[in-house]
C-alpha positions in Angstrom: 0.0 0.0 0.0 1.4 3.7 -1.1 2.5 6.0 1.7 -0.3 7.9 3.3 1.0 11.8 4.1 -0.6 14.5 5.2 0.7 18.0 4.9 -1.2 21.2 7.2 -0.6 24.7 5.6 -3.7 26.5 6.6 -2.6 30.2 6.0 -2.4 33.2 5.2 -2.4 33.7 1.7 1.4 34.8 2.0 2.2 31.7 4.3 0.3 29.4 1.9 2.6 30.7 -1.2 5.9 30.5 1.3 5.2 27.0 1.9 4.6 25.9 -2.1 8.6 25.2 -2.0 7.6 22.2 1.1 5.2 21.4 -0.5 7.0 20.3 -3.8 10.2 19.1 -1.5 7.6 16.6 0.3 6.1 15.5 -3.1 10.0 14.3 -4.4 11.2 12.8 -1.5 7.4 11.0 -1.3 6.8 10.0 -4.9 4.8 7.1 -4.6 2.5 8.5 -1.8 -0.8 9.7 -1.9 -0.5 12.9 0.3 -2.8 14.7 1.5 -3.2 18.8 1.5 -5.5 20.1 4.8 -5.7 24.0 4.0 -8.3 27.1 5.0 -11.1 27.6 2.7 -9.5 30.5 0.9 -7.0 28.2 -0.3 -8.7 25.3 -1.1 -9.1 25.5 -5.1 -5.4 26.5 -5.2 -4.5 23.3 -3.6 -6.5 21.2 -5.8 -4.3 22.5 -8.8 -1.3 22.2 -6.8 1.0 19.1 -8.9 2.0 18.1 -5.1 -1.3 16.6 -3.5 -3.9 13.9 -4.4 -6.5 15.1 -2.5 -7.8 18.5 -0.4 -9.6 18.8 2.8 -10.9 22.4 3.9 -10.7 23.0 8.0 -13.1 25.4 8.9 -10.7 25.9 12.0 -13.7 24.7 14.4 -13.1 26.2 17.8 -13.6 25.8 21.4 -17.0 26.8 21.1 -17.9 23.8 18.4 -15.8 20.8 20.3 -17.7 18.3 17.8 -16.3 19.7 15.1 -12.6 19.5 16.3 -13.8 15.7 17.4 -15.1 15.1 13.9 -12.1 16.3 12.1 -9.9 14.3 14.7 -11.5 11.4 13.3 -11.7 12.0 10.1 -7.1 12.3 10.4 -7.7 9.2 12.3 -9.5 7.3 10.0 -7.1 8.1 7.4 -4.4 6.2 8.6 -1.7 8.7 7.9 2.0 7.3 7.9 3.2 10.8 8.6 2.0 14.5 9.1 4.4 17.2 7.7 2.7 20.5 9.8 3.3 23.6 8.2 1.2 25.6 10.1 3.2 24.8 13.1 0.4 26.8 15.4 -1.4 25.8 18.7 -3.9 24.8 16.5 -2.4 22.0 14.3 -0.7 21.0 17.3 -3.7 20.5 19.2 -4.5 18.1 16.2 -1.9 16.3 17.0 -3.0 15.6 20.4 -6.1 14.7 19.1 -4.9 11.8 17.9 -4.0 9.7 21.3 -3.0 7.4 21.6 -1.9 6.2 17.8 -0.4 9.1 16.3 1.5 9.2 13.4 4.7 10.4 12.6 4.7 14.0 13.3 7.1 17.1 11.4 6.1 20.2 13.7 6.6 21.6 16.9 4.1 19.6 19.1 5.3 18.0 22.4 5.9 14.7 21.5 6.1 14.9 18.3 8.4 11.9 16.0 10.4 14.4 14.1 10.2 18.0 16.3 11.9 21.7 14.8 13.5 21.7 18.1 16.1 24.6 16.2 15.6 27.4 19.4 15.7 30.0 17.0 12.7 28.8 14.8 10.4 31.9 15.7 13.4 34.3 14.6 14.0 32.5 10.8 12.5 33.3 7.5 9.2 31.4 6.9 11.3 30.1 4.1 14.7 28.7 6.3 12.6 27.7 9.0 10.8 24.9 6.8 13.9 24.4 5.4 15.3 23.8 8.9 12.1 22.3 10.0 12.2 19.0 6.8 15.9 18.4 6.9 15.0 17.8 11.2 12.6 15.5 9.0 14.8 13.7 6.8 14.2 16.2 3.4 17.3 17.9 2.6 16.7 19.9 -0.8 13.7 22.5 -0.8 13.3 24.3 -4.3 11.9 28.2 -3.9 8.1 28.5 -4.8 7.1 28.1 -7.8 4.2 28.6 -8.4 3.4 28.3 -12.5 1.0 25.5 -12.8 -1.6 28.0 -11.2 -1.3 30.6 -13.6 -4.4 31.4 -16.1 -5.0 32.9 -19.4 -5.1 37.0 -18.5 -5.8 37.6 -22.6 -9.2 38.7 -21.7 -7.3 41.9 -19.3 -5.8 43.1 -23.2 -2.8 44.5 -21.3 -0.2 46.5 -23.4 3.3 44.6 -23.5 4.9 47.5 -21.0 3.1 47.5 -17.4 3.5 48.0 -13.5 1.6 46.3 -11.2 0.4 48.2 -8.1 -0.9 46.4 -5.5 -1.9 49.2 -2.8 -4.2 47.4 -0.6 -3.3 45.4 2.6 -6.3 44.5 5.5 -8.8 46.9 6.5 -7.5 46.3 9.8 -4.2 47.3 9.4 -4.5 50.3 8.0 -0.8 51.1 9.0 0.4 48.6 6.5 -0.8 50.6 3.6 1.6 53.2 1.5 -1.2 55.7 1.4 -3.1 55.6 -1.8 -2.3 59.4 -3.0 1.5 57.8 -3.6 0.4 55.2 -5.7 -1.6 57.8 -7.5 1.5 59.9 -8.1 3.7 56.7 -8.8 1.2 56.1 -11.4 1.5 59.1 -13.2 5.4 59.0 -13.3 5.2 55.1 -14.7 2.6 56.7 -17.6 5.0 59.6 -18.3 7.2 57.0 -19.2 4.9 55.3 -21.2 4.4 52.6 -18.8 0.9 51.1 -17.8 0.0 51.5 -14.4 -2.2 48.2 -13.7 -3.8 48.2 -10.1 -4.8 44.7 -8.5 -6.6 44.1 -5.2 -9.6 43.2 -3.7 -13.0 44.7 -2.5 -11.4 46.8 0.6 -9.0 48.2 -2.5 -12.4 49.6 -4.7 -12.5 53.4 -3.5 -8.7 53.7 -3.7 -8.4 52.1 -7.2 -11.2 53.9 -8.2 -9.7 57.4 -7.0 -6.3 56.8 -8.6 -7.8 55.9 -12.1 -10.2 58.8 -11.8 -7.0 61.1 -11.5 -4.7 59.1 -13.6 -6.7 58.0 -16.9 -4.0 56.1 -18.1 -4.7 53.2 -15.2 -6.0 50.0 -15.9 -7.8 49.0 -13.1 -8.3 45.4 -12.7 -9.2 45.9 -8.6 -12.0 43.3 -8.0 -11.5 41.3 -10.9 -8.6 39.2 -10.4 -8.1 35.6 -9.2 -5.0 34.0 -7.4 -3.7 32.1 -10.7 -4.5 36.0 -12.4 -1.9 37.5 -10.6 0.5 34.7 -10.7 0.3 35.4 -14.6 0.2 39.2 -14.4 3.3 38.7 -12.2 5.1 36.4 -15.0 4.1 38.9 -17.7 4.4 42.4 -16.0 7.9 44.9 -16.4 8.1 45.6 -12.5 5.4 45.5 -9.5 4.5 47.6 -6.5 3.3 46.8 -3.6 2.5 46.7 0.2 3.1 43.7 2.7 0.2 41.7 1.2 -0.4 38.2 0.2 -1.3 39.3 -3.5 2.7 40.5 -3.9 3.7 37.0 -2.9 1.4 35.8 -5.3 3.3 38.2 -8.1 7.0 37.8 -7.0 5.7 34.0 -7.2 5.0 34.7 -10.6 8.6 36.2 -11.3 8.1 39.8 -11.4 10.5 42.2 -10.2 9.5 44.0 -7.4 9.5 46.7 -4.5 7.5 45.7 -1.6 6.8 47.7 1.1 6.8 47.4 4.8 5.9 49.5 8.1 7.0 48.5 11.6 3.9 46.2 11.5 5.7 43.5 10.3 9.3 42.5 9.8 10.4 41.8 6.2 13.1 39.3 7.5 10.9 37.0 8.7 8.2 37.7 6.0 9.2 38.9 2.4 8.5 37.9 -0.8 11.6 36.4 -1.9 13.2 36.7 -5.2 16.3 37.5 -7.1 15.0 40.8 -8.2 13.1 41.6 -5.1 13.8 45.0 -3.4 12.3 45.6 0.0 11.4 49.2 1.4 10.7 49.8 5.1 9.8 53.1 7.3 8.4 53.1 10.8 5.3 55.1 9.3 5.0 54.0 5.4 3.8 57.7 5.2 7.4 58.9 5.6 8.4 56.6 2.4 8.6 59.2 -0.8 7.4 58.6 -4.2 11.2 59.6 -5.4 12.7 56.4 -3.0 10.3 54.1 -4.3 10.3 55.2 -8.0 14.6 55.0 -7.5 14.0 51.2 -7.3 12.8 50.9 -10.8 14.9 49.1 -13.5 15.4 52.7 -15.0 15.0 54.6 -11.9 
């Protein structure tokens, strides 16, 4: 009978992209297996087209409040009969799965107590999301894990009829963290410097990105404005075919520098770019305390012909 793997990346969107490289690492040193991908909602449908698992299961992240559901999903990993569980979430969450499972557990890749195969590396909370599941599969027995790549997701952006020459701008973040955001009258000024060069500004994002979008292409008419109308294998392609992308500290920027684009990403003291960024060979990564103190100039300077 084939291996029997299960691999826990529940989020976020940034995480989920980060952990792509695992993912594909698992599938080559596992080739015969059937493995297993349990993942958020959200990420679901990306999974299923994901070359590295057989099968999906969605965790609606029952808590405290519905035990039964925790109960039924500890069954459900139980019934299973997983050989071994490579967790990528590595949270109090998968690893209350994991105890769950008394008193026949399976091999275990994570940080619960007791686990077969622990990260015991102290410094785990201070790495890369990248090193530390590097660090975290060779503890495991997988020594070579590729970057993510995420090509197989990409989708046919004909129907967008973009020019050959664009920028991406990706100038929205979470509505709850507004201090993540580069505020949106930079964008709108970075946008009219790209289209004085004869460069398409392109703006991507999602419903709390609407007003903004529609502002900046109100005041730069050259704007394409794609806000609302792109899915996660849309800006894998629009990163693969763009000239250079902007962003904030979002998961849609992980998504492009997935893709290949070159990029400038930028972060506030909200989150730290060494244990976060996008990574890539043509990545640049702009921080400021206050992302309002970061000038159009410094962020324009990063450009290919800045």
């Amino acid at each position: 009978m084939a291996e029997r793997i299960l691999v826990i990346k529940l989020g976020a969107l940034g995480d989920f992209v980060q952990a792509m490289g695992p993912a594909a690492a698992i599938r080559a040193h596992h080739p015969q297996a059937r493995i297993t991908l349990l993942t958020a909602p959200a990420y679901a449908e990306l999974g299923r087209h994901a070359p590295y698992f057989d099968a999906v299961w969605v965790d609606e992240r029952p808590g405290w409040t519905r035990p039964w559901a925790l109960l039924c999903l500890a069954r459900r990993v139980r019934a299973a009969q997983f050989d071994r569980v490579y967790d990528l979430q590595t949270s109090d969450r998968s690893s209350l799965y994991f105890h769950l499972l008394w008193p026949e557990r399976p091999e275990w890749s994570g940080i619960a107590a007791g686990a077969s195969h622990p990260h015991a590396n102290p410094d785990r909370d201070r790495m890369h999301t990248i090193d530390r599941q590097r660090d975290q599969l060779a503890m495991a027995g997988i020594a070579d894990v590729p970057p993510p790549d995420l090509s197989w997701a990409a989708t046919d952006i004909a129907r967008f009829a973009l020019p050959p020459r664009f920028v991406l701008l990706a100038p929205g973040g979470s509505k709850h963290r507004p201090e993540k955001r580069w505020p949106a009258g930079r964008y709108l000024r970075l946008a009219s410097f790209l289209a004085d060069l004869g460069l398409t500004p392109v703006l991507v994002g999602g419903p709390d990105e609407v007003a903004a979008g529609a502002e900046i292409a109100r005041d730069c008419p050259e704007v394409r404005n794609l806000i609302g109308r792109t899915g996660l294998g849309d800006l894998i392609a629009l990163g693969r075919d763009c000239f250079y992308a902007v962003g904030n500290d979002t998961g849609p920027m992980h998504l492009i520098v997935a893709g290949g684009a070159p990029a400038t990403v930028l972060y506030s003291v909200a989150s730290d770019p060494d244990l976060t960024a996008p990574r890539g060979a043509r990545v640049t990564i702009l921080r400021r305390g206050d992302l309002g103190d970061l000038p159009v100039e410094e962020v324009a300077a990063t450009l290919p012909f800045g």
